[in-house]
C-alpha positions in Angstrom: 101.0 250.1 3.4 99.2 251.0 0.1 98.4 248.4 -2.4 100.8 249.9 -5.1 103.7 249.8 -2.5 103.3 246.3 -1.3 103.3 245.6 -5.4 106.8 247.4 -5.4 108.7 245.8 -2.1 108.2 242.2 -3.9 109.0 243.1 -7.4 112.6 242.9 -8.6 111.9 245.3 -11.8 109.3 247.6 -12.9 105.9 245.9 -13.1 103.7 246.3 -16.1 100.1 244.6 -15.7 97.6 244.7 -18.6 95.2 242.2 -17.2 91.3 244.0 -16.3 91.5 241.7 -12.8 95.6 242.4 -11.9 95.2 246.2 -13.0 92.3 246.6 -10.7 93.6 244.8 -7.6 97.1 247.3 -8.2 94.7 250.5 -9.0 91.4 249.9 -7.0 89.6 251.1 -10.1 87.7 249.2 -12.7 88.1 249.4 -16.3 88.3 247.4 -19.5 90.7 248.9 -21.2 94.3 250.1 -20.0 97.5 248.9 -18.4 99.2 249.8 -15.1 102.9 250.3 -14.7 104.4 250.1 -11.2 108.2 251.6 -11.3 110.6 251.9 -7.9 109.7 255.5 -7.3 106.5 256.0 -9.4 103.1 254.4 -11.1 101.4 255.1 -13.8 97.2 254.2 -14.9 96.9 254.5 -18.6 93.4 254.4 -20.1 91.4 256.1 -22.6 89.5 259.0 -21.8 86.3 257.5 -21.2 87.2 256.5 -17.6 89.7 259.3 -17.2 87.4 261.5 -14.5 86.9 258.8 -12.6 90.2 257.3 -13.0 91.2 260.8 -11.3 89.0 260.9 -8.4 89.5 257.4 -7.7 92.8 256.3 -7.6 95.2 258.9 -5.6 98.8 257.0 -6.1 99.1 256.8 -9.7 99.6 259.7 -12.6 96.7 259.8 -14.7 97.9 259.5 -18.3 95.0 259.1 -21.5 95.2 257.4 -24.2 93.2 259.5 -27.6 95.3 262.4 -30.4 97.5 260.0 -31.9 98.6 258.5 -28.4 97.9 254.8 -28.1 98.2 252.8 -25.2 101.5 251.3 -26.4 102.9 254.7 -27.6 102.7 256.1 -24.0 103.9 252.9 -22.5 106.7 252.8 -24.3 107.4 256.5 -23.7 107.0 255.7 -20.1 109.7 253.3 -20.0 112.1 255.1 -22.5 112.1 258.3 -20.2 112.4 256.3 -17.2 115.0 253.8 -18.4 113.3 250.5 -17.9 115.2 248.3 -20.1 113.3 244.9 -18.4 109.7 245.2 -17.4 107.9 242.3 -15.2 104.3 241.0 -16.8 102.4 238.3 -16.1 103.1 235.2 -18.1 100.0 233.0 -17.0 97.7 236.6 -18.2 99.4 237.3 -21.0 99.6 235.4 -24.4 102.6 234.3 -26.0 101.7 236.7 -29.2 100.7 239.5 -26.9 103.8 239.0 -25.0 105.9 238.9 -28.5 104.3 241.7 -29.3 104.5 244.0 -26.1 108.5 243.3 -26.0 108.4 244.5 -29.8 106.2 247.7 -29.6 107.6 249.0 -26.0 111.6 248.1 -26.8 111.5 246.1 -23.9 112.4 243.0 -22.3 109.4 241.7 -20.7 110.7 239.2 -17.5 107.7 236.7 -15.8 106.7 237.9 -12.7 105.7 234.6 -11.5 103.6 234.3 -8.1 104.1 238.0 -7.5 100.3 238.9 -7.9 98.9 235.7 -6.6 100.5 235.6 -3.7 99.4 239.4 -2.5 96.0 238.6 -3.9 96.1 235.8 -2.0 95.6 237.5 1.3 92.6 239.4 2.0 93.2 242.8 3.8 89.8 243.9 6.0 88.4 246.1 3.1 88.4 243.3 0.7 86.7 241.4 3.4 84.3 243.8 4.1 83.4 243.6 0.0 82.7 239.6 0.5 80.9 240.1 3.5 78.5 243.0 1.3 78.5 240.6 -1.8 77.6 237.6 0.8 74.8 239.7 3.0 72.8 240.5 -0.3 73.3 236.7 -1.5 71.5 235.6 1.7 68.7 238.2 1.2 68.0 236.9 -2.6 68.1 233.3 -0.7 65.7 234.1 2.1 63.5 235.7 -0.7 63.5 232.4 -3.5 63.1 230.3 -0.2 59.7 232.3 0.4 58.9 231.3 -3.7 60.7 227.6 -3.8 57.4 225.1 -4.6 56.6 222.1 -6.6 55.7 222.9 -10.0 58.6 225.6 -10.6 61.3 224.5 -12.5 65.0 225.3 -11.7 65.5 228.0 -14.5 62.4 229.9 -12.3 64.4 229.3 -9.2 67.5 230.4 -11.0 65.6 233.4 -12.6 64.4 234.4 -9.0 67.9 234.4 -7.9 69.2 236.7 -10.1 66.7 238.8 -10.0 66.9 239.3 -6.2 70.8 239.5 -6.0 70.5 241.9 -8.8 67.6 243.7 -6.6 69.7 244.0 -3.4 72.7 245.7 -5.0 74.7 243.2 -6.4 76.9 244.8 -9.4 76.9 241.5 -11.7 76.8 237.3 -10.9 79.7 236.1 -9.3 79.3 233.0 -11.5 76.4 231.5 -13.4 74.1 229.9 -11.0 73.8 226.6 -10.5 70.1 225.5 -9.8 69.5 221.4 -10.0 66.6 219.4 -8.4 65.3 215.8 -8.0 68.2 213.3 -9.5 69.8 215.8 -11.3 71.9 217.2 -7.6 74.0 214.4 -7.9 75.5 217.0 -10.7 78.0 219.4 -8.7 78.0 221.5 -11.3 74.7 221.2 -13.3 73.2 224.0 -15.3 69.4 224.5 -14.8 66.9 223.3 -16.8 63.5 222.8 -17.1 63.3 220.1 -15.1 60.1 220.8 -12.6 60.8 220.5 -9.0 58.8 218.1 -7.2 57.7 217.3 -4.1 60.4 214.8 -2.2 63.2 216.7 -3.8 66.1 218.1 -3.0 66.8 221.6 -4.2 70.7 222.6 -4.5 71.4 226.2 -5.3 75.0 227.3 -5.7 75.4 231.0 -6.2 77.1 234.3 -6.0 76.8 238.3 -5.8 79.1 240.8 -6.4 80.5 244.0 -4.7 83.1 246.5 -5.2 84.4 244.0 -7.9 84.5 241.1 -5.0 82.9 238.2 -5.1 80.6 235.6 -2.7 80.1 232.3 -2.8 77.5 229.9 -1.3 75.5 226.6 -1.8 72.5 225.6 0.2 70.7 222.6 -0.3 67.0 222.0 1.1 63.8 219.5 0.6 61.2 220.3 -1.2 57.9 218.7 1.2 60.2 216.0 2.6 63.2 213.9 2.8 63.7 210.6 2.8 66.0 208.6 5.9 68.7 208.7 3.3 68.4 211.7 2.4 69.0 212.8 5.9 71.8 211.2 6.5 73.4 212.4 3.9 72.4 215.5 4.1 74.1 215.5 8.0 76.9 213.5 6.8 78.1 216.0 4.5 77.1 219.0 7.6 79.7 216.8 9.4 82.3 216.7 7.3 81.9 220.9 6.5 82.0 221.1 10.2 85.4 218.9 10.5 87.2 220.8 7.5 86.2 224.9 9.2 87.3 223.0 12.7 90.9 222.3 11.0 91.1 225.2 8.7 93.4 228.2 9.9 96.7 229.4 8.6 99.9 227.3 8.3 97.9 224.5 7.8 98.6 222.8 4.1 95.0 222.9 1.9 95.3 219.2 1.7 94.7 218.5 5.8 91.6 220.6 5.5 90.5 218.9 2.5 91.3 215.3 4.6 89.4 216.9 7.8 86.4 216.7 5.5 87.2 213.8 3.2 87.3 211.4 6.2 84.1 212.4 7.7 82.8 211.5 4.4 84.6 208.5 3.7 83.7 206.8 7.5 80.6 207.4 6.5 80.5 204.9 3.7 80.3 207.6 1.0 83.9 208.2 0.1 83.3 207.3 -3.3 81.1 210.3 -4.2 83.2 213.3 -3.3 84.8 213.9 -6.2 85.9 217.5 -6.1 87.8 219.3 -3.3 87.0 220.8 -0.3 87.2 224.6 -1.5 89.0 227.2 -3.0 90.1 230.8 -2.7 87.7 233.8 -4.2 88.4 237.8 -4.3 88.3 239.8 -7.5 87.9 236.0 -9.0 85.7 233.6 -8.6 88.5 230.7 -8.3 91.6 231.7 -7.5 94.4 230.4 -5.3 95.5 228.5 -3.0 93.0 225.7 -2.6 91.8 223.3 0.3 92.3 220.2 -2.0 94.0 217.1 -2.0 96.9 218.4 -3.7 98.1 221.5 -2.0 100.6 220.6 0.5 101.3 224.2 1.3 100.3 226.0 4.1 97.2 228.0 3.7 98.5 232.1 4.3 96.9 234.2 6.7 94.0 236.0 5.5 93.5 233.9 3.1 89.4 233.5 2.0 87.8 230.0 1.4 85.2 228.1 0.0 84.0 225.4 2.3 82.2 223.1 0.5 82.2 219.3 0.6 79.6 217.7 -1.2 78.1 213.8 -1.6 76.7 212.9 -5.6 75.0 209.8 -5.5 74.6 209.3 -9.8 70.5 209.2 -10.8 69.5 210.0 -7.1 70.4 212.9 -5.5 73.4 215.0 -4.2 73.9 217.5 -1.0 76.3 220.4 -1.4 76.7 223.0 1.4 78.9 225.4 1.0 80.2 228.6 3.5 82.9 231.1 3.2 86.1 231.2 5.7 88.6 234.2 6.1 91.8 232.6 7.7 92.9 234.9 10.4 94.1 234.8 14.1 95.2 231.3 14.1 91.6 229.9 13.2 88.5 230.5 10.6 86.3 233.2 10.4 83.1 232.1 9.0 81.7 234.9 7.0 78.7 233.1 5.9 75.3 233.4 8.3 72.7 231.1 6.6 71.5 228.5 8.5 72.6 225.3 7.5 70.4 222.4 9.4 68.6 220.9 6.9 65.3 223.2 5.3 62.0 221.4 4.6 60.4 223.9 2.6 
């Protein structure tokens, strides 16, 4: 089934998407500006003409129409609907301001209805081509890693080792960051989410790089945390603590199990350990098109996790002005278990 009719089986009107992210998840093509309108029989990609060759040889179950003489993107939108008779029109009401909404139900002569968990919930299951992206985006993340590990030394600081990163994704084919990397050495790992600075790694530290490449639009997601010349006897434990736990929560993590008993798979591990105190965040969530998106494997999703759904797996132990350990893999949810689609090694690197 084409991505454009599973749209159409779960809407209940005509579907008008004017996000960039929602309009190429429906379309398979990227662009910045332009709108999609899914209707029971028929779809339309509007955009100006700037993308309208490709547009045409890339997306084979829409009409082409392009903006430009006089034609604005609203103007043929709201031709669109007038000639087909779509009085109500669904639109996404968490991508879509309240003015822009105001102002879309004015200027088409529509009523514009929420289409509430329509898009999330097909996003939310990865199909084997979108997998296949992650796995592209997530092989040329491991190559830029194996390549700063190679450069890693006392006396660089973490914007070098964040630079080097880039650089290397960028190097390997990866189309933009999945995210801003994170980079933090020495005391400043017990920040989960710390931007480098010029801090200058040292020997005895730990390293924690959390990082991302892109391909085809899809994202990757991993965190790897080594020593820099050594590690301390609680450093190590921690360090296999928190492998532990990430074991427990990919041992528990398939489909029809809520997010919050993979979260607790981890959590406990973590919390037996005498550490329970310092995992502050949750055990992961969903990526695609988007870096975060949903469901999540946290303590507050009691639903069950969907098949095919992709995963962070991440738990993590901050210890505040000492150090932290994050380690992080990505799962597809499939065949009543977890793919791991992540092939870094993960015992503990003394570099």
């Amino acid at each position: 089934m084409s991505r454009v009719d599973a749209i159409r089986r779960g809407a209940s009107l005509p579907l008008l998407l004017t996000d960039p992210v929602s309009v190429r998840y429906a379309s398979g093509f990227a662009f910045t500006d332009g709108a999609v309108l899914i209707g029971p029989d028929r779809a339309w990609l509007v955009t100006d003409s700037r993308y309208g060759e490709a547009a045409a040889q890339a997306v084979t179950d829409m009409d082409i129409v392009i903006t430009g003489a006089g034609r604005t993107l609203t103007a043929i939108l709201k031709d669109l609907a007038a000639e087909n008779r779509f009085t109500q029109l669904l639109a996404e009401g968490d991508r879509v301001s309240h003015d822009k909404w105001e102002s879309l139900e004015k200027a088409l002569g529509v009523t514009l209805v929420p289409a509430g968990g329509l898009l999330p919930t097909l996003r939310a299951s990865k199909d084997e081509a979108e997998v296949n992206a992650i796995l592209a985006a997530q092989a040329i993340a491991e190559k830029a890693l194996d390549a700063v590990l190679g450069l890693l030394r006392p006396g660089m600081t973490e914007q070098q080792a964040a630079a080097e990163l880039v650089y290397h994704m960028y190097k390997y084919g990866s189309e933009a960051n999945a995210f801003d990397p994170i980079v933090v050495s020495g005391p400043r790992t017990s920040m989960p989410h710390g931007v480098p600075s010029d801090r200058v790694i040292q020997t005895g530290d730990f390293v924690t790089m959390d990082f991302g490449a892109v391909y085809n639009g899809y994202c990757s997601d991993m965190t790897r945390t080594v020593a820099v010349g050594g590690a301390t006897e609680e450093m190590r434990r921690v360090y296999d603590t928190v492998l532990e736990a990430q074991l427990a929560g990919i041992a528990a993590a398939r489909p029809g199990v809520p997010g919050r008993a993979i979260d607790a798979a981890a959590r406990d591990v973590i919390a037996a350990a005498g550490y329970g105190a310092y995992f502050g965040h949750s055990f992961g969530h969903s990526l695609g098109l988007e870096i975060h998106e949903n469901p999540t494997a946290s303590p507050s999703n009691n639903s069950p996790m969907p098949e095919g759904a992709v995963i962070s797996a991440e738990p993590g132990i901050y210890l505040p002005g000492q150090f932290g350990v994050r380690i992080e893999d990505m799962l597809w949810l499939r065949d009543g278990g977890a793919r791991n689609l992540t092939t870094a090694a993960k015992e503990l690197i003394i570099l």
